[in-house]
N, C-alpha and C positions, 0 to 999 in steps of 0.2 A: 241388536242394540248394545250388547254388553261387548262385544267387539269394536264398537264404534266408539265406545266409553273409555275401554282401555287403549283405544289406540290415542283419543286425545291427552287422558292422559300422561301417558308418556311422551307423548310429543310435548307437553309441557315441561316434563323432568327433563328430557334431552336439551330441550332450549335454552330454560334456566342454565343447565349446566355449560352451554356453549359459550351463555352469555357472561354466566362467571371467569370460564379464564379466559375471556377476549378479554372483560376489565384487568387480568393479571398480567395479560400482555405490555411492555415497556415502550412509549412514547419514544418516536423517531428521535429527539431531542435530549430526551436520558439516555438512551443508547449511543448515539455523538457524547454524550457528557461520560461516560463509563469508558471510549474510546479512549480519549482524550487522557482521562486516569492513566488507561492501561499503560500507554504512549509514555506518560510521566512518569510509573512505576517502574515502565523498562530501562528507561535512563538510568535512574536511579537505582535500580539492582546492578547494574554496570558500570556505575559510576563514571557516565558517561560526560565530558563537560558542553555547555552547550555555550556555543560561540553566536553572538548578535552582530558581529560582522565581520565578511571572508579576509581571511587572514593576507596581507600586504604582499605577503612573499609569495600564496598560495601552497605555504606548509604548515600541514596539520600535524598534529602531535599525536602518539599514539590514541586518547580517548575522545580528542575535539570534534565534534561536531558541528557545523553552522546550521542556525535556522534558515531556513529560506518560507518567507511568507508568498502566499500564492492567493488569488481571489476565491482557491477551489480549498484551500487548508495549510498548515503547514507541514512543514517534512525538515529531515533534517541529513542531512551528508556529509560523510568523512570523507578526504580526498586523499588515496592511496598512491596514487601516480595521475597527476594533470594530463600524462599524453603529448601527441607532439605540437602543439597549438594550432593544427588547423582543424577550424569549427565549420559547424555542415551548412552547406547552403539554403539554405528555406527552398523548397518547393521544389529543388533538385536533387537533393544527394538522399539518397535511402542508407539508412542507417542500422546496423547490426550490431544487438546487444546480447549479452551471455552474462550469467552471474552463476559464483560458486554453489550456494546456497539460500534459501529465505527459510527462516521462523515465523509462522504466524502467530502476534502478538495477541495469550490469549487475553480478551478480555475479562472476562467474567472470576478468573486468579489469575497466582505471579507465576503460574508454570507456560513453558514454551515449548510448540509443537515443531519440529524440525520437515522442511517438508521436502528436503531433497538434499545430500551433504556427501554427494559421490562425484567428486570431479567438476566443472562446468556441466552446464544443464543446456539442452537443444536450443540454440540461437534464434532469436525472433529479429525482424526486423521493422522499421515503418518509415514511411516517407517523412523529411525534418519538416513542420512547416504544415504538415496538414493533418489537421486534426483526428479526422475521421479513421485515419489508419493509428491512432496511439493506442485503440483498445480494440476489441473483437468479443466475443460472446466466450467462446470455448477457450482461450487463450490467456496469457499472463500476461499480455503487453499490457502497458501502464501506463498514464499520463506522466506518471513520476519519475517516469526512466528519461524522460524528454528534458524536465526542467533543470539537470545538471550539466545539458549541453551550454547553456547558460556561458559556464565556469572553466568546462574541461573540455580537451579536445579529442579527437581520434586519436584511440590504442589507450584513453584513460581509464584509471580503474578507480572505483567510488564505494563505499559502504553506504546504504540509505536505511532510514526508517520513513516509510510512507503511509499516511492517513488513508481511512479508506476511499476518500474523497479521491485519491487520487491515485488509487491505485488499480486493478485489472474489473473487469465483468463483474465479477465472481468476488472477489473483494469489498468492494464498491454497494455489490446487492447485501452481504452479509455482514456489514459494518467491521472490517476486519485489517484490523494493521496490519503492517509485515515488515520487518527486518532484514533487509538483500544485503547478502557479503559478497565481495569480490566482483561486481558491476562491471563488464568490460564495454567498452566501445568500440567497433572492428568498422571498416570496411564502407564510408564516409565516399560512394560513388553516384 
Protein backbone atom coordinates (compact mmCIF):
# COMPACT_ATOMS: atom_id res chain seq x y z
CA UNK A 1 0.00 0.00 0.00
CA UNK A 2 2.67 2.47 0.86
CA UNK A 3 4.45 1.67 -2.55
CA UNK A 4 1.30 2.31 -4.26
CA UNK A 5 0.92 5.75 -2.49
CA UNK A 6 4.24 6.86 -3.14
CA UNK A 7 4.31 5.85 -6.63
CA UNK A 8 0.90 7.97 -7.16
CA UNK A 9 2.31 10.44 -5.66
CA UNK A 10 4.98 11.29 -7.60
CA UNK A 11 3.37 10.56 -10.48
CA UNK A 12 1.41 13.60 -9.64
CA UNK A 13 4.84 15.72 -8.93
CA UNK A 14 6.10 14.53 -12.29
CA UNK A 15 3.01 15.57 -14.24
CA UNK A 16 2.53 18.84 -12.54
CA UNK A 17 5.98 19.48 -13.50
CA UNK A 18 5.55 18.34 -17.14
CA UNK A 19 2.66 20.29 -17.43
CA UNK A 20 4.39 23.44 -16.07
CA UNK A 21 7.03 23.89 -18.72
CA UNK A 22 4.63 22.64 -21.65
CA UNK A 23 2.66 26.02 -20.52
CA UNK A 24 6.46 27.80 -20.81
CA UNK A 25 6.74 26.51 -24.11
CA UNK A 26 6.34 29.47 -26.88
CA UNK A 27 3.33 29.53 -29.34
CA UNK A 28 4.12 28.51 -33.08
CA UNK A 29 3.01 32.14 -33.67
CA UNK A 30 5.47 33.99 -31.06
CA UNK A 31 8.16 32.00 -32.43
CA UNK A 32 7.21 33.40 -36.22
CA UNK A 33 6.89 36.69 -34.33
CA UNK A 34 10.63 36.41 -32.53
CA UNK A 35 11.86 35.31 -36.21
CA UNK A 36 10.74 37.95 -37.80
CA UNK A 37 12.64 40.43 -35.01
CA UNK A 38 15.58 38.57 -35.53
CA UNK A 39 15.37 38.88 -39.49
CA UNK A 40 14.92 42.81 -38.70
CA UNK A 41 17.67 43.08 -36.02
CA UNK A 42 20.02 41.38 -38.65
CA UNK A 43 19.41 44.09 -41.22
CA UNK A 44 19.86 46.52 -38.90
CA UNK A 45 23.09 45.44 -37.23
CA UNK A 46 24.36 45.62 -40.90
CA UNK A 47 22.83 48.33 -41.97
CA UNK A 48 21.53 46.78 -44.56
CA UNK A 49 19.04 48.94 -47.12
CA UNK A 50 16.08 47.29 -48.03
CA UNK A 51 14.76 47.93 -51.61
CA UNK A 52 10.66 47.51 -52.28
CA UNK A 53 11.37 47.29 -55.90
CA UNK A 54 14.15 45.39 -58.22
CA UNK A 55 16.32 47.88 -59.21
CA UNK A 56 15.68 49.04 -63.24
CA UNK A 57 19.14 48.40 -64.27
CA UNK A 58 19.27 45.14 -62.03
CA UNK A 59 22.37 46.89 -59.95
CA UNK A 60 22.57 46.61 -56.47
CA UNK A 61 24.64 48.69 -54.53
CA UNK A 62 26.90 47.37 -52.01
CA UNK A 63 24.15 47.17 -48.89
CA UNK A 64 20.76 46.90 -51.12
CA UNK A 65 18.65 44.38 -50.73
CA UNK A 66 15.20 43.75 -52.42
CA UNK A 67 12.16 42.23 -50.59
CA UNK A 68 10.63 39.65 -52.55
CA UNK A 69 7.21 38.77 -50.83
CA UNK A 70 6.26 35.06 -51.34
CA UNK A 71 2.74 33.39 -50.11
CA UNK A 72 5.35 31.22 -48.06
CA UNK A 73 7.15 34.56 -46.35
CA UNK A 74 9.48 36.99 -47.18
CA UNK A 75 13.11 36.94 -48.03
CA UNK A 76 15.35 39.21 -49.18
CA UNK A 77 18.38 39.27 -51.94
CA UNK A 78 21.52 41.10 -53.04
CA UNK A 79 22.41 40.68 -56.60
CA UNK A 80 26.30 40.13 -56.93
CA UNK A 81 26.30 39.23 -60.54
CA UNK A 82 22.88 38.63 -62.64
CA UNK A 83 24.69 35.80 -64.70
CA UNK A 84 24.37 35.32 -68.34
CA UNK A 85 20.45 35.80 -68.66
CA UNK A 86 19.51 32.53 -69.72
CA UNK A 87 16.91 31.31 -67.10
CA UNK A 88 16.00 27.57 -66.39
CA UNK A 89 13.30 26.05 -68.08
CA UNK A 90 10.38 24.64 -65.78
CA UNK A 91 10.36 20.97 -65.71
CA UNK A 92 13.40 20.60 -67.66
CA UNK A 93 16.57 21.98 -66.77
CA UNK A 94 18.08 20.80 -63.30
CA UNK A 95 19.76 23.30 -61.65
CA UNK A 96 23.07 23.43 -59.52
CA UNK A 97 23.54 25.61 -56.58
CA UNK A 98 26.85 26.41 -54.29
CA UNK A 99 27.10 29.09 -51.77
CA UNK A 100 30.19 30.58 -49.83
CA UNK A 101 28.73 30.45 -46.65
CA UNK A 102 25.44 30.88 -44.30
CA UNK A 103 24.93 32.25 -40.72
CA UNK A 104 22.03 31.05 -38.92
CA UNK A 105 20.18 34.03 -37.73
CA UNK A 106 20.14 33.56 -34.00
CA UNK A 107 16.88 34.16 -32.86
CA UNK A 108 16.58 34.36 -29.36
CA UNK A 109 20.00 37.29 -29.43
CA UNK A 110 22.07 39.63 -31.87
CA UNK A 111 24.90 36.92 -31.96
CA UNK A 112 25.53 34.89 -35.33
CA UNK A 113 26.42 31.30 -35.71
CA UNK A 114 28.81 30.87 -38.79
CA UNK A 115 27.97 27.43 -40.24
CA UNK A 116 30.45 26.95 -42.89
CA UNK A 117 33.17 29.87 -44.26
CA UNK A 118 35.84 27.60 -45.99
CA UNK A 119 35.47 27.99 -49.67
CA UNK A 120 32.10 26.97 -51.53
CA UNK A 121 30.34 24.31 -49.86
CA UNK A 122 29.14 20.75 -51.70
CA UNK A 123 26.85 21.71 -54.63
CA UNK A 124 23.05 20.58 -54.38
CA UNK A 125 20.98 20.63 -57.16
CA UNK A 126 17.00 20.35 -57.95
CA UNK A 127 14.85 20.12 -60.81
CA UNK A 128 13.37 24.21 -61.79
CA UNK A 129 9.79 23.69 -61.79
CA UNK A 130 9.08 20.88 -59.41
CA UNK A 131 8.60 21.37 -56.17
CA UNK A 132 9.16 18.22 -54.58
CA UNK A 133 12.81 18.28 -55.24
CA UNK A 134 13.38 22.04 -53.65
CA UNK A 135 13.87 20.46 -50.16
CA UNK A 136 14.82 16.84 -48.81
CA UNK A 137 15.04 15.75 -45.11
CA UNK A 138 18.90 15.62 -44.50
CA UNK A 139 19.80 18.34 -46.72
CA UNK A 140 20.04 22.31 -47.32
CA UNK A 141 18.16 22.56 -50.35
CA UNK A 142 15.69 25.37 -49.86
CA UNK A 143 12.64 26.76 -51.49
CA UNK A 144 14.65 30.09 -51.31
CA UNK A 145 17.42 29.23 -53.51
CA UNK A 146 14.51 28.74 -56.39
CA UNK A 147 12.77 32.18 -55.88
CA UNK A 148 15.80 34.40 -57.27
CA UNK A 149 15.64 32.34 -60.49
CA UNK A 150 12.88 34.75 -60.80
CA UNK A 151 15.55 37.62 -61.41
CA UNK A 152 18.97 36.02 -62.34
CA UNK A 153 20.21 33.76 -64.66
CA UNK A 154 22.92 30.86 -64.95
CA UNK A 155 26.53 31.49 -63.37
CA UNK A 156 24.49 34.36 -60.98
CA UNK A 157 25.58 34.98 -57.85
CA UNK A 158 23.11 36.28 -54.97
CA UNK A 159 23.42 37.05 -51.20
CA UNK A 160 19.94 35.94 -49.33
CA UNK A 161 18.36 36.25 -46.12
CA UNK A 162 15.82 33.43 -46.04
CA UNK A 163 12.64 32.92 -43.49
CA UNK A 164 12.38 29.78 -42.03
CA UNK A 165 9.27 29.32 -44.09
CA UNK A 166 11.31 28.98 -46.87
CA UNK A 167 14.17 27.69 -46.05
CA UNK A 168 15.74 23.64 -45.81
CA UNK A 169 14.08 20.60 -43.64
CA UNK A 170 15.91 21.32 -40.83
CA UNK A 171 15.32 25.25 -40.94
CA UNK A 172 11.87 25.16 -41.48
CA UNK A 173 11.28 22.46 -38.42
CA UNK A 174 13.32 24.77 -36.10
CA UNK A 175 12.13 28.20 -37.00
CA UNK A 176 15.54 29.33 -38.16
CA UNK A 177 16.64 32.12 -40.57
CA UNK A 178 19.75 32.06 -42.27
CA UNK A 179 21.83 34.38 -44.15
CA UNK A 180 23.56 32.72 -47.61
CA UNK A 181 26.76 34.67 -48.94
CA UNK A 182 27.96 34.08 -52.38
CA UNK A 183 24.71 31.97 -53.91
CA UNK A 184 26.01 30.69 -57.26
CA UNK A 185 23.98 29.16 -60.09
CA UNK A 186 26.00 26.59 -62.31
CA UNK A 187 24.89 24.24 -64.70
CA UNK A 188 20.98 25.15 -66.10
CA UNK A 189 20.93 21.45 -68.29
Amino acid sequence: MRKTLVFVISSIVLLTFMFASCNKQKSLQERLQEEKRAINRYININNLVILDEYPKDGKFNEKEFYKIQNELGVMYMHVVDSGNGQRPASLVDEVTVRFEYRHDIAVSDSSILTWSSSGFVYPYSFKYGLSQSYSATNSMLCVGWVVPLTYVGEHAVVDLIIPSALGSYSDNSNINPVFYKGVTYTNFY
